[in-house]
CHARMM-style PDB file with segment names, atoms N, HN, CA, C and O in Angstrom:
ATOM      1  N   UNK     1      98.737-111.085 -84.444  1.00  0.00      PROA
ATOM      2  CA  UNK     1      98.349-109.819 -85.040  1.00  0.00      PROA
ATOM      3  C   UNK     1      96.859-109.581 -84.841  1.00  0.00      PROA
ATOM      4  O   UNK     1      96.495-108.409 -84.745  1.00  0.00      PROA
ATOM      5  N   UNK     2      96.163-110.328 -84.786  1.00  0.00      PROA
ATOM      6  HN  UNK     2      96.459-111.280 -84.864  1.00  0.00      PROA
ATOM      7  CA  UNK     2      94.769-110.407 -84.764  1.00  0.00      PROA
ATOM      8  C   UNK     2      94.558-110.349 -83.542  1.00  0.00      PROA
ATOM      9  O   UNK     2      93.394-109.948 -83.538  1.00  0.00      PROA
ATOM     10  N   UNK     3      94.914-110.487 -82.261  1.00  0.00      PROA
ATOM     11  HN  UNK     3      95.860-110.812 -82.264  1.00  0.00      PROA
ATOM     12  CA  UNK     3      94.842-110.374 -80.451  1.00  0.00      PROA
ATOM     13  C   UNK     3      94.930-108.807 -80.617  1.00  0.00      PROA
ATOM     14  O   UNK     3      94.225-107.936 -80.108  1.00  0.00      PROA
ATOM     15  N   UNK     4      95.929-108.711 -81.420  1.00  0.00      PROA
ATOM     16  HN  UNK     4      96.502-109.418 -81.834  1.00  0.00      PROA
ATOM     17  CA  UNK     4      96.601-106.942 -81.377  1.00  0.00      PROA
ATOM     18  C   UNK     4      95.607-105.549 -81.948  1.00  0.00      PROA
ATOM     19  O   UNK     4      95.510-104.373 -81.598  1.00  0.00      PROA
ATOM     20  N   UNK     5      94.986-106.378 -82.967  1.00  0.00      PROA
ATOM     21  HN  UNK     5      95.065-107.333 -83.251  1.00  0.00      PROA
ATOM     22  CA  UNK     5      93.957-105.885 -83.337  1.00  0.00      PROA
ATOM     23  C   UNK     5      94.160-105.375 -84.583  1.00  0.00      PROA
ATOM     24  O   UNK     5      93.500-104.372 -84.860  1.00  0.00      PROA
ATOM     25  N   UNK     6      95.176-105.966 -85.708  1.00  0.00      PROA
ATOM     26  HN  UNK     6      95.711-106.781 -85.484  1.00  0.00      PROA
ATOM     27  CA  UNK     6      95.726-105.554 -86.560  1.00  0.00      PROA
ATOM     28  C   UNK     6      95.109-106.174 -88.015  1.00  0.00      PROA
ATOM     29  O   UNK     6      95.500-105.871 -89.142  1.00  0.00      PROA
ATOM     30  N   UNK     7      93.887-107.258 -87.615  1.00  0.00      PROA
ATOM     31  HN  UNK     7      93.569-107.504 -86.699  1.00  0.00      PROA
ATOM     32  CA  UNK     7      92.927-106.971 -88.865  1.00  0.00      PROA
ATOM     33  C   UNK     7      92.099-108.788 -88.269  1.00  0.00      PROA
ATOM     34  O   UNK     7      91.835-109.045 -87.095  1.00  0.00      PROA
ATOM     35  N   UNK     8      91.912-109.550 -89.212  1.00  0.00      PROA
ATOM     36  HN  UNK     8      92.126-109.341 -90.166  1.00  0.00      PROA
ATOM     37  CA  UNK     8      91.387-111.039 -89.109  1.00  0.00      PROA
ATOM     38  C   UNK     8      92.666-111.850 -89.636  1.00  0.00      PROA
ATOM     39  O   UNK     8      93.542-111.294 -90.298  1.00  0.00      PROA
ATOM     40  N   UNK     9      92.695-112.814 -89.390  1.00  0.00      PROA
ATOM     41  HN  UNK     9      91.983-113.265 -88.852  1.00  0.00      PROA
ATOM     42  CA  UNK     9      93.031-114.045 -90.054  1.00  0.00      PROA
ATOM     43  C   UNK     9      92.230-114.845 -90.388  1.00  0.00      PROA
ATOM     44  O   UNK     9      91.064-114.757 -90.005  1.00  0.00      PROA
ATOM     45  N   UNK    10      92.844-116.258 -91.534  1.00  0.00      PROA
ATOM     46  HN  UNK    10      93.791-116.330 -91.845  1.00  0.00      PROA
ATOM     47  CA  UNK    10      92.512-117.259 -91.914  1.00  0.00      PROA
ATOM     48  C   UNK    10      92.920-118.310 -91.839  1.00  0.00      PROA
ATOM     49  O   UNK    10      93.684-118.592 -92.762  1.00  0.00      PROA
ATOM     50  N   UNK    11      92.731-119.194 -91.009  1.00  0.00      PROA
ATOM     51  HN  UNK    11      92.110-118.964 -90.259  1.00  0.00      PROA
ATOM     52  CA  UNK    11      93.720-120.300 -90.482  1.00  0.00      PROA
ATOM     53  C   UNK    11      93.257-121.625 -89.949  1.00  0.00      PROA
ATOM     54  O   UNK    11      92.402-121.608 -89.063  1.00  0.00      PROA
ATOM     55  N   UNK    12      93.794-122.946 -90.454  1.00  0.00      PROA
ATOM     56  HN  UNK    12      94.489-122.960 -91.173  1.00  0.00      PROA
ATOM     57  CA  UNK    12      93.506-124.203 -89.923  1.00  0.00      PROA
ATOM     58  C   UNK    12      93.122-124.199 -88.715  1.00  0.00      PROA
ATOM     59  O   UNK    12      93.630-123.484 -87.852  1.00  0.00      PROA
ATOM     60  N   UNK    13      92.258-124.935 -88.541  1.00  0.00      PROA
ATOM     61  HN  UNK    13      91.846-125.516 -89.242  1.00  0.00      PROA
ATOM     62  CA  UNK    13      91.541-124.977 -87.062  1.00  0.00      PROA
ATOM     63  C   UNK    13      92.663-125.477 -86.075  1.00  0.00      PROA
ATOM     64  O   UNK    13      92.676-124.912 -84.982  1.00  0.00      PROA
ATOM     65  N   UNK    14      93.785-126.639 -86.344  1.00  0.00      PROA
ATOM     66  HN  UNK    14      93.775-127.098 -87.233  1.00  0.00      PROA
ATOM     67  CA  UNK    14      94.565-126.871 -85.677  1.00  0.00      PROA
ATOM     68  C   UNK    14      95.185-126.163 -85.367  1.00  0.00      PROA
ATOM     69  O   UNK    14      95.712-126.530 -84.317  1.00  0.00      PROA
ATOM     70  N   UNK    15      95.659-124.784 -85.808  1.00  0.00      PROA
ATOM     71  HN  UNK    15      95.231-124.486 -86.661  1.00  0.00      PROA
ATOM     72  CA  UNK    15      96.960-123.872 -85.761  1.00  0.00      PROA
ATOM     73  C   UNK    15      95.991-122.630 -84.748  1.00  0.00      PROA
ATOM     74  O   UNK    15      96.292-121.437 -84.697  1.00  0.00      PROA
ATOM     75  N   UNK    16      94.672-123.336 -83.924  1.00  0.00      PROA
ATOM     76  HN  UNK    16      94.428-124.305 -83.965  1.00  0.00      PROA
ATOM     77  CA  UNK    16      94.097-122.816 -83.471  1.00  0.00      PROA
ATOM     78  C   UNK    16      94.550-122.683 -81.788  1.00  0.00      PROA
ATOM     79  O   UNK    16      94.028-123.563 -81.104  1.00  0.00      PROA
ATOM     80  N   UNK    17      95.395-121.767 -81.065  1.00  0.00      PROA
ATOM     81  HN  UNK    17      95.820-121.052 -81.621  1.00  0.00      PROA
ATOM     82  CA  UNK    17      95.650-122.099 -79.270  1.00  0.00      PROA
ATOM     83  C   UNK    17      94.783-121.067 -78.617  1.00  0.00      PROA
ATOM     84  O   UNK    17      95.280-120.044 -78.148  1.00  0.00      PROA
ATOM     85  N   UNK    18      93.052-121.397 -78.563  1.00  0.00      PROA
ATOM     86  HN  UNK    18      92.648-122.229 -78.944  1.00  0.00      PROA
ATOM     87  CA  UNK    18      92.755-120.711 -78.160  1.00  0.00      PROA
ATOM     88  C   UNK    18      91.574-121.039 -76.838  1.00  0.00      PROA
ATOM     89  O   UNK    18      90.756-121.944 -77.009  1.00  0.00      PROA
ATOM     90  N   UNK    19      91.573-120.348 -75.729  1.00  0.00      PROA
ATOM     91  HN  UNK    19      92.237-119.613 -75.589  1.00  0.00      PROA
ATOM     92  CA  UNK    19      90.743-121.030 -74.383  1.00  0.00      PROA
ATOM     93  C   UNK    19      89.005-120.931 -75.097  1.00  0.00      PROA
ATOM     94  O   UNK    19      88.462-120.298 -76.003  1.00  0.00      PROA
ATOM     95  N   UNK    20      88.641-121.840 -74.190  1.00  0.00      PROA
ATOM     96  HN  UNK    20      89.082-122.354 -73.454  1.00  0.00      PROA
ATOM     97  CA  UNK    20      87.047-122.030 -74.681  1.00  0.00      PROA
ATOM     98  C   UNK    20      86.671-120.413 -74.324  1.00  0.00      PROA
ATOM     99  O   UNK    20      86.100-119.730 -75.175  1.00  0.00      PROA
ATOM    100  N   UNK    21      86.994-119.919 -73.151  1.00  0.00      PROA
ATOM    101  HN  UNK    21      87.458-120.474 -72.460  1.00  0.00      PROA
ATOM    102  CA  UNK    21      86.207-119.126 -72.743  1.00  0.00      PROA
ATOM    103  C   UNK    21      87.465-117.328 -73.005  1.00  0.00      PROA
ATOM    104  O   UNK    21      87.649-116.334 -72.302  1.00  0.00      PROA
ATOM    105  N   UNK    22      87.764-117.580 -73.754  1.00  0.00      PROA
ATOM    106  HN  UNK    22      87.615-118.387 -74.325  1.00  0.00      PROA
ATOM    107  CA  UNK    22      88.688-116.490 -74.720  1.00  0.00      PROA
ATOM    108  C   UNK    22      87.906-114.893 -74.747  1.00  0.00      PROA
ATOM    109  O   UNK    22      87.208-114.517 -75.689  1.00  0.00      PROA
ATOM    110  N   UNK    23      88.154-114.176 -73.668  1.00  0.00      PROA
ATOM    111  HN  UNK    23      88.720-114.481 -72.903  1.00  0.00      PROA
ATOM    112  CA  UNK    23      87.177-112.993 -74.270  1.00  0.00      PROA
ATOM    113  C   UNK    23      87.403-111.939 -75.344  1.00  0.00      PROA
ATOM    114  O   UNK    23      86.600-111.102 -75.757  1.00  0.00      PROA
ATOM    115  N   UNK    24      88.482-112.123 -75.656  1.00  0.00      PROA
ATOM    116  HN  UNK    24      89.135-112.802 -75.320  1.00  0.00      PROA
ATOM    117  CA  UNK    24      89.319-110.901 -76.785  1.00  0.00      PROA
ATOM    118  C   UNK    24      88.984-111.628 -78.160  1.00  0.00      PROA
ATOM    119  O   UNK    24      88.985-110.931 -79.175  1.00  0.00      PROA
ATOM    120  N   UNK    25      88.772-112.632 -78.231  1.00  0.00      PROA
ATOM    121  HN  UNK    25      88.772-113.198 -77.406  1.00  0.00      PROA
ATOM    122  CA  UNK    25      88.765-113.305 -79.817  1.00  0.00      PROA
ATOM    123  C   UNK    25      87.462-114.580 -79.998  1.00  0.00      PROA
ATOM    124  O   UNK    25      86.910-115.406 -79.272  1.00  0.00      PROA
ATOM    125  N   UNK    26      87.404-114.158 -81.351  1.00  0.00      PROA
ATOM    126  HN  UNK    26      87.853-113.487 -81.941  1.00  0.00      PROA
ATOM    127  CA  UNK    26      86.195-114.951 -81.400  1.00  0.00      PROA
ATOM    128  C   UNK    26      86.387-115.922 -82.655  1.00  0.00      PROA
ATOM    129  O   UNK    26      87.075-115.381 -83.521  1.00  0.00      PROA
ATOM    130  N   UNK    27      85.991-117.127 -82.964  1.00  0.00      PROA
ATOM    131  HN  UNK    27      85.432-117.566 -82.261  1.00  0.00      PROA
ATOM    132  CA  UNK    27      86.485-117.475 -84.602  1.00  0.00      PROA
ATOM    133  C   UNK    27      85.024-118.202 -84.837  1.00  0.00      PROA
ATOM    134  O   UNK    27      84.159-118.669 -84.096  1.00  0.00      PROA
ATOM    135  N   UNK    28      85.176-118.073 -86.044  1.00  0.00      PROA
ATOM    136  HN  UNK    28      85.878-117.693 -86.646  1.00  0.00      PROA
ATOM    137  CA  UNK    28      84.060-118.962 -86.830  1.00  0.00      PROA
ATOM    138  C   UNK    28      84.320-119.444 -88.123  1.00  0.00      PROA
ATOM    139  O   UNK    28      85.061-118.833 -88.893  1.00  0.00      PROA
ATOM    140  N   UNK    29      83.560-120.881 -88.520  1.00  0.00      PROA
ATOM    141  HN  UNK    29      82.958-121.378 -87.895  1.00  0.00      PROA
ATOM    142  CA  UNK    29      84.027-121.699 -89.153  1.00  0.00      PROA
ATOM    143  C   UNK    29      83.963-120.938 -90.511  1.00  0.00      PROA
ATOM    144  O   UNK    29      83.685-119.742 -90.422  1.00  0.00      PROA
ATOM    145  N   UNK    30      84.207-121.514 -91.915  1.00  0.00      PROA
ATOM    146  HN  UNK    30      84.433-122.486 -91.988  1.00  0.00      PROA
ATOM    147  CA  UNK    30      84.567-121.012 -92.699  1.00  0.00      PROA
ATOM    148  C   UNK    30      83.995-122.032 -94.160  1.00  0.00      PROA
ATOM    149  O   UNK    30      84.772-122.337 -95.065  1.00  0.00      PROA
ATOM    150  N   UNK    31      82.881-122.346 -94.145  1.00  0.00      PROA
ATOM    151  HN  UNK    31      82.250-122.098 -93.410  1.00  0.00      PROA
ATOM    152  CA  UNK    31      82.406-123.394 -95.054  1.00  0.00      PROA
ATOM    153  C   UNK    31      83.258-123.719 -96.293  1.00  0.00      PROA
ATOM    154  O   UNK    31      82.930-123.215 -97.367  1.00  0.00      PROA
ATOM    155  N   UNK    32      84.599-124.730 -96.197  1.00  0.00      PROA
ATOM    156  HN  UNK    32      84.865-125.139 -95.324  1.00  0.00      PROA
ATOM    157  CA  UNK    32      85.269-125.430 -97.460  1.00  0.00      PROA
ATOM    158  C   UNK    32      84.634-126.239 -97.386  1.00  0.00      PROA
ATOM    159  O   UNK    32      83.711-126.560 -96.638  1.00  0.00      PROA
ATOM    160  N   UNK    33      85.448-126.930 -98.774  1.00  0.00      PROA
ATOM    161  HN  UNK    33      86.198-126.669 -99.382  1.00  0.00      PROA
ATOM    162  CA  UNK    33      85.438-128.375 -98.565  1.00  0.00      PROA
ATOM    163  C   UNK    33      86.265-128.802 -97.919  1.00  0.00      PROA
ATOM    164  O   UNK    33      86.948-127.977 -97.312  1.00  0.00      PROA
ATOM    165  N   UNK    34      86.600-130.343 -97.743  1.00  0.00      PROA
ATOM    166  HN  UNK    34      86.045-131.012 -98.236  1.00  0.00      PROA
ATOM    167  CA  UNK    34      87.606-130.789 -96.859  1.00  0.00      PROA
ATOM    168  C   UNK    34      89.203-131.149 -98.149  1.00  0.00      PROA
ATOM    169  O   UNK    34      89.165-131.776 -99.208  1.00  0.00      PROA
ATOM    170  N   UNK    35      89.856-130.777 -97.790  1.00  0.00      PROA
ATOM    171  HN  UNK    35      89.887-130.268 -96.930  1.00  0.00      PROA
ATOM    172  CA  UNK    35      91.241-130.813 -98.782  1.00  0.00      PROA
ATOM    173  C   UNK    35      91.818-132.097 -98.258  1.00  0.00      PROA
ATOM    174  O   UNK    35      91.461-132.545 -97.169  1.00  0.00      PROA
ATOM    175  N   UNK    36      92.654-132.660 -98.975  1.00  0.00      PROA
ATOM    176  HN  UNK    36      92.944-132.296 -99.860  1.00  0.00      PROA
ATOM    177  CA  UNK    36      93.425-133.739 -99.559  1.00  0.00      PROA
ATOM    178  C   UNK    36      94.597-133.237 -98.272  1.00  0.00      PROA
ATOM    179  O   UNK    36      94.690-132.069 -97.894  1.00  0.00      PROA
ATOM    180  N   UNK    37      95.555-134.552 -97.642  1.00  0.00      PROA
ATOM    181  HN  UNK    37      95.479-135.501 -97.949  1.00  0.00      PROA
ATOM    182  CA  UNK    37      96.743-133.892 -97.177  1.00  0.00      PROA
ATOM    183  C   UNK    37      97.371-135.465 -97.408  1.00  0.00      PROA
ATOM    184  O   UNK    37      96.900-136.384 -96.738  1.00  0.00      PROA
ATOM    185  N   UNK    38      98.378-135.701 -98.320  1.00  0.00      PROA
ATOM    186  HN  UNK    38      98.760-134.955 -98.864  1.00  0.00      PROA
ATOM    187  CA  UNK    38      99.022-136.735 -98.672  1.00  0.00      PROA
ATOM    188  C   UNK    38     100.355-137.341 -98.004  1.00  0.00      PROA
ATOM    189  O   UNK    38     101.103-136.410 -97.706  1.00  0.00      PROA
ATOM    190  N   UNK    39     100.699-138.135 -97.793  1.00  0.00      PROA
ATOM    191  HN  UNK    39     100.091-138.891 -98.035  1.00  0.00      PROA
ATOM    192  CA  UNK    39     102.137-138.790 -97.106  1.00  0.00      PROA
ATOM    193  C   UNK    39     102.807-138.933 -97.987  1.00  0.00      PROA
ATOM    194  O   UNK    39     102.146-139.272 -98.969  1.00  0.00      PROA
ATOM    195  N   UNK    40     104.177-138.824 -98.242  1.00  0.00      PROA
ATOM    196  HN  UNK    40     104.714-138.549 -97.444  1.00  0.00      PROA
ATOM    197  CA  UNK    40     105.593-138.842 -98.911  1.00  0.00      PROA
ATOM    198  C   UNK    40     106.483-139.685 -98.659  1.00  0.00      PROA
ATOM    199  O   UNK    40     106.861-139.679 -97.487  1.00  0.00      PROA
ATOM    200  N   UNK    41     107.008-140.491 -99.408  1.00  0.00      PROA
ATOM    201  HN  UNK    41     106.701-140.496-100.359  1.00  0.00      PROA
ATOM    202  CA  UNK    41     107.965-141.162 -98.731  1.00  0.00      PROA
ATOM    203  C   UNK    41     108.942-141.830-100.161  1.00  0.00      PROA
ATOM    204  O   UNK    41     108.488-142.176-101.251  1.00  0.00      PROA
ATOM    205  N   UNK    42     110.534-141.855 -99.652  1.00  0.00      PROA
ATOM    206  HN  UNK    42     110.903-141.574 -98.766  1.00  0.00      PROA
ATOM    207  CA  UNK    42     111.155-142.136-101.236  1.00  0.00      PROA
ATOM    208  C   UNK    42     111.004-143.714-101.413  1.00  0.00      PROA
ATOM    209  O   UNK    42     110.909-144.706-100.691  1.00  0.00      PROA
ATOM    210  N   UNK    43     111.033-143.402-102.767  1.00  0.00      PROA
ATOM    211  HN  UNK    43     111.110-142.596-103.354  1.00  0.00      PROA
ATOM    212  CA  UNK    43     110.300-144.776-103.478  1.00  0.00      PROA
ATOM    213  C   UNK    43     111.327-146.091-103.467  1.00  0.00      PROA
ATOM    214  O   UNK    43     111.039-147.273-103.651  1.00  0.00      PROA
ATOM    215  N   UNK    44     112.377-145.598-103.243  1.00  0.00      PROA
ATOM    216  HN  UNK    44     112.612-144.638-103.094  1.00  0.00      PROA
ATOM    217  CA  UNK    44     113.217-146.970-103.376  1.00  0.00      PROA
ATOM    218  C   UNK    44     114.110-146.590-102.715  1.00  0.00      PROA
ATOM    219  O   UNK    44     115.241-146.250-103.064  1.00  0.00      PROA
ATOM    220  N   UNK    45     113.422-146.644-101.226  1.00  0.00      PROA
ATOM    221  HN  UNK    45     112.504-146.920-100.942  1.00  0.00      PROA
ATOM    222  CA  UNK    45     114.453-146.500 -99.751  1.00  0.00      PROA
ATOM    223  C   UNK    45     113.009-147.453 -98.994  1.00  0.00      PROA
ATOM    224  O   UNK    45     111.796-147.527 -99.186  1.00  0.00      PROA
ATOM    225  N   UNK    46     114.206-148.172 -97.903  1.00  0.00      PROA
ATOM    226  HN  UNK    46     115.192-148.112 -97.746  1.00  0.00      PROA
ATOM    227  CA  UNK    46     113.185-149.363 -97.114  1.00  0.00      PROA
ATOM    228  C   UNK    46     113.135-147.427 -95.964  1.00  0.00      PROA
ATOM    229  O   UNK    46     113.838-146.427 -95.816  1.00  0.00      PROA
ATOM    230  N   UNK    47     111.386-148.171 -95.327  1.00  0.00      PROA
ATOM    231  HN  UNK    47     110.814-148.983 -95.448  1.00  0.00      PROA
ATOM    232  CA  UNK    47     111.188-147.033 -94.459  1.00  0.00      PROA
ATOM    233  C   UNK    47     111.497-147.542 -93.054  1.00  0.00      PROA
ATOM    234  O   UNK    47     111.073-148.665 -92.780  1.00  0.00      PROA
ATOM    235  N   UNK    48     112.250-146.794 -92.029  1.00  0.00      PROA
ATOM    236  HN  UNK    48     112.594-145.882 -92.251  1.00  0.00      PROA
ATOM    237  CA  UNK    48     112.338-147.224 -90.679  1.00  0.00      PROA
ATOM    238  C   UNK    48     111.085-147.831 -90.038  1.00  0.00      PROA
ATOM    239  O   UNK    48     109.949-147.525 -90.402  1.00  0.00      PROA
ATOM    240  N   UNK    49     111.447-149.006 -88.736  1.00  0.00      PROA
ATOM    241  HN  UNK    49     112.370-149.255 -88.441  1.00  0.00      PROA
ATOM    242  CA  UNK    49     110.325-149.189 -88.358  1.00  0.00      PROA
ATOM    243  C   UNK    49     109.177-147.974 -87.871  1.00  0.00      PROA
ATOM    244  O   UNK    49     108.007-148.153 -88.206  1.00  0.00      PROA
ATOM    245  N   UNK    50     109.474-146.967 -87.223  1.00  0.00      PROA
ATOM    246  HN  UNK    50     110.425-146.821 -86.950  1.00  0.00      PROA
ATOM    247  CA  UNK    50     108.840-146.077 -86.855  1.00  0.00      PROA
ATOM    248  C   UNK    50     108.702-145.393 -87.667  1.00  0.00      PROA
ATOM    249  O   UNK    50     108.221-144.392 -87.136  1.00  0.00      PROA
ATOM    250  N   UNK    51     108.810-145.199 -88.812  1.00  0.00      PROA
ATOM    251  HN  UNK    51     109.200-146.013 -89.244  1.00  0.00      PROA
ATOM    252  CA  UNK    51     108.404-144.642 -90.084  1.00  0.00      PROA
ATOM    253  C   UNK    51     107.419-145.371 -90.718  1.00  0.00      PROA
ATOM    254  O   UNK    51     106.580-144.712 -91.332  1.00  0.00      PROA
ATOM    255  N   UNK    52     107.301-146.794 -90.716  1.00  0.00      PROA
ATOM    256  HN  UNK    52     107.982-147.329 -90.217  1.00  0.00      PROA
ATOM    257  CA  UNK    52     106.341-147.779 -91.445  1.00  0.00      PROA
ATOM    258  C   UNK    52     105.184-147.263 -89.979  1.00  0.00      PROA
ATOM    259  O   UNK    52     104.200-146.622 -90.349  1.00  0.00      PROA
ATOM    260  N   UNK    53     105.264-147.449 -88.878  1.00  0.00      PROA
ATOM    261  HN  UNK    53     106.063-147.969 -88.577  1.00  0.00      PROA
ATOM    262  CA  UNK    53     104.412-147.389 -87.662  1.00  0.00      PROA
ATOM    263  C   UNK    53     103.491-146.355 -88.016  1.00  0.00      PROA
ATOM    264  O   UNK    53     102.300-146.629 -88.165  1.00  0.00      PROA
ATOM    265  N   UNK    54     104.047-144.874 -88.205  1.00  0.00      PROA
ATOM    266  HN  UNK    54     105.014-144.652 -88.084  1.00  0.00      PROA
ATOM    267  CA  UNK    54     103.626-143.461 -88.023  1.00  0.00      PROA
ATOM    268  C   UNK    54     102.811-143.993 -89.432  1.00  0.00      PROA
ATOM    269  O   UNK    54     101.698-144.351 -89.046  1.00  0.00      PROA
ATOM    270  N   UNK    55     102.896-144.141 -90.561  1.00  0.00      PROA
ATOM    271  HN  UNK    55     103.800-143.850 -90.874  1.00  0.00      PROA
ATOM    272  CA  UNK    55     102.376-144.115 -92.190  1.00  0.00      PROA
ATOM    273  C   UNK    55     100.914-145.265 -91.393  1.00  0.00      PROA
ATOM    274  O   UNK    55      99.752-144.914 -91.188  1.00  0.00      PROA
ATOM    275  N   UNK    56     101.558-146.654 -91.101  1.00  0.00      PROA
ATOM    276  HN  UNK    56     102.502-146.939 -91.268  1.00  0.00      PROA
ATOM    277  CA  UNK    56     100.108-147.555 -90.568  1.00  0.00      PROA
ATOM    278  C   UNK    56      98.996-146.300 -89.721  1.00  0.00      PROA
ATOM    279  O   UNK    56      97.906-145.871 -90.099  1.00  0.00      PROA
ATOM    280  N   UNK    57      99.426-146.123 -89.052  1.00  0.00      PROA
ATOM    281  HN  UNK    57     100.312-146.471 -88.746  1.00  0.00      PROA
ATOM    282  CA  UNK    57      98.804-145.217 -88.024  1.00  0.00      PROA
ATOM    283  C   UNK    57      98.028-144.109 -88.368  1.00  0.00      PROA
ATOM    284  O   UNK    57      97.106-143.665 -87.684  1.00  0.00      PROA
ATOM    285  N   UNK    58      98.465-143.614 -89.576  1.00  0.00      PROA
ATOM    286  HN  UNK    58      99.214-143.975 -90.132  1.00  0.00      PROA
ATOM    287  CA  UNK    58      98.095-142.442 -90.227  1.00  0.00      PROA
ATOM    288  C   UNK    58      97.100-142.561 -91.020  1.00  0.00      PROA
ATOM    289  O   UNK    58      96.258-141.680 -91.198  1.00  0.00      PROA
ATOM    290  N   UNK    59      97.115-143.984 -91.722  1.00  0.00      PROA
ATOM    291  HN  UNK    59      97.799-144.700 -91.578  1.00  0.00      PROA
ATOM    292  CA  UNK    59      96.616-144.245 -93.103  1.00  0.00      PROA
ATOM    293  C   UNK    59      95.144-145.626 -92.332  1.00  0.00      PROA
ATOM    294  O   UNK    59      94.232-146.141 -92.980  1.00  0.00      PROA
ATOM    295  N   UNK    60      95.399-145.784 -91.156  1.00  0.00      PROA
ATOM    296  HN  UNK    60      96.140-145.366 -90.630  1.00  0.00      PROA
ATOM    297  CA  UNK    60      94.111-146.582 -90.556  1.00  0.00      PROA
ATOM    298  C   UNK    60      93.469-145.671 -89.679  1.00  0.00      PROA
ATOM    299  O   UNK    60      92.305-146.045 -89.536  1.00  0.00      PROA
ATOM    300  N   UNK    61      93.731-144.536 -88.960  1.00  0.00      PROA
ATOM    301  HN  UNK    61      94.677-144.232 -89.077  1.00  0.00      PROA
ATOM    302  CA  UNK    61      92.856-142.799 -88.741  1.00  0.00      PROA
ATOM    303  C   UNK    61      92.525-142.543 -89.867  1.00  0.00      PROA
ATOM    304  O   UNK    61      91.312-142.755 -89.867  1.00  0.00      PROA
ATOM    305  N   UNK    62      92.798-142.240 -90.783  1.00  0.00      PROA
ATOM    306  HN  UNK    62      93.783-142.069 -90.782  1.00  0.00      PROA
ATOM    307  CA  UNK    62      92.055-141.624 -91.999  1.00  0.00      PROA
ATOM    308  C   UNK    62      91.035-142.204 -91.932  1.00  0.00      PROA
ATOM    309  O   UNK    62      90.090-141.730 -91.302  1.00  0.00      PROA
ATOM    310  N   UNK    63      90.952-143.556 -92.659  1.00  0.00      PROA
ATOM    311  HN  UNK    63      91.720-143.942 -93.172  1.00  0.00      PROA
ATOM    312  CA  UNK    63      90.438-144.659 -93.066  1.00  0.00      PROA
ATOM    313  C   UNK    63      89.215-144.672 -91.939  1.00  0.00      PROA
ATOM    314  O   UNK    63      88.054-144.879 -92.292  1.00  0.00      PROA
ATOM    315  N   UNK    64      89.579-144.432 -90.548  1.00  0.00      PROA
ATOM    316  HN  UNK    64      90.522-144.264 -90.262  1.00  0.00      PROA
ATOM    317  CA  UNK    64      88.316-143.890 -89.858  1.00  0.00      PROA
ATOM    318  C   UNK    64      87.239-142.859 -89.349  1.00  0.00      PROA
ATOM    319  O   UNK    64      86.129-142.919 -88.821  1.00  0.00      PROA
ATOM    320  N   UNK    65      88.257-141.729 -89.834  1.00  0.00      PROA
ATOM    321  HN  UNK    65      89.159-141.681 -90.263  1.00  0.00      PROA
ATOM    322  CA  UNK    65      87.843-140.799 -89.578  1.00  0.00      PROA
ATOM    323  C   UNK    65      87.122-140.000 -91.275  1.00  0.00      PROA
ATOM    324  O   UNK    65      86.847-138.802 -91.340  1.00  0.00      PROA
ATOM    325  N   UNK    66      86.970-140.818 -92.274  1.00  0.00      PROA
ATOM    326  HN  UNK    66      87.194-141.791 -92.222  1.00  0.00      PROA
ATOM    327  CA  UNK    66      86.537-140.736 -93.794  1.00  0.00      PROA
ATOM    328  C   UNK    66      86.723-142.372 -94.584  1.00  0.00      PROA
ATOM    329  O   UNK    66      87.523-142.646 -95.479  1.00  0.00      PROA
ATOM    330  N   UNK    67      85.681-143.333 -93.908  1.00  0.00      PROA
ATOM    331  HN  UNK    67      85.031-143.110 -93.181  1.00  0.00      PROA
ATOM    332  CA  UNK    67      85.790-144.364 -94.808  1.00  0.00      PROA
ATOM    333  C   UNK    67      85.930-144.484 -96.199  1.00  0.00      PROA
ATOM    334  O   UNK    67      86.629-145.340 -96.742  1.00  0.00      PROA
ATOM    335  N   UNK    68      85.165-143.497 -96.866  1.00  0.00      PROA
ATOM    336  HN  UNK    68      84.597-142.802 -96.424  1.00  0.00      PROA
ATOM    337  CA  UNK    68      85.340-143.078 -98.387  1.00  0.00      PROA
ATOM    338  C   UNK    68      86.810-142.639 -98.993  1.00  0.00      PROA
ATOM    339  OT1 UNK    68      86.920-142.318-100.176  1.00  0.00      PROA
TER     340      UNK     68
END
């Protein structure tokens, strides 16, 4: 809607598909803070191996990408 010219959006940088050199659109950042995004998983079910993999994986990126 916003290519179209049908007003702005507001949107995660990831949900972002746009070329560096984009001449129709322009974005700029948007000073938050950084929000919380939590993992789920049921409490008294064993998790698949590739389910335990993806959670390790997830939870040692964090851990580097925000030691705090």
């Amino acid at each position: 809607m916003v290519r179209a010219g049908l007003g702005i959006a507001v949107m995660p940088q990831l949900s972002l598909d746009l070329a560096a050199d984009d001449p129709d659109l322009t974005t700029h950042p948007v000073p938050l803070s950084p929000r919380e995004i939590w993992l789920a998983w049921p409490a008294h079910q064993t998790l698949s191996p590739l389910a335990q993999l993806f959670r390790t994986l997830t939870t040692t990126l964090a851990a580097e990408l925000d030691p705090s």
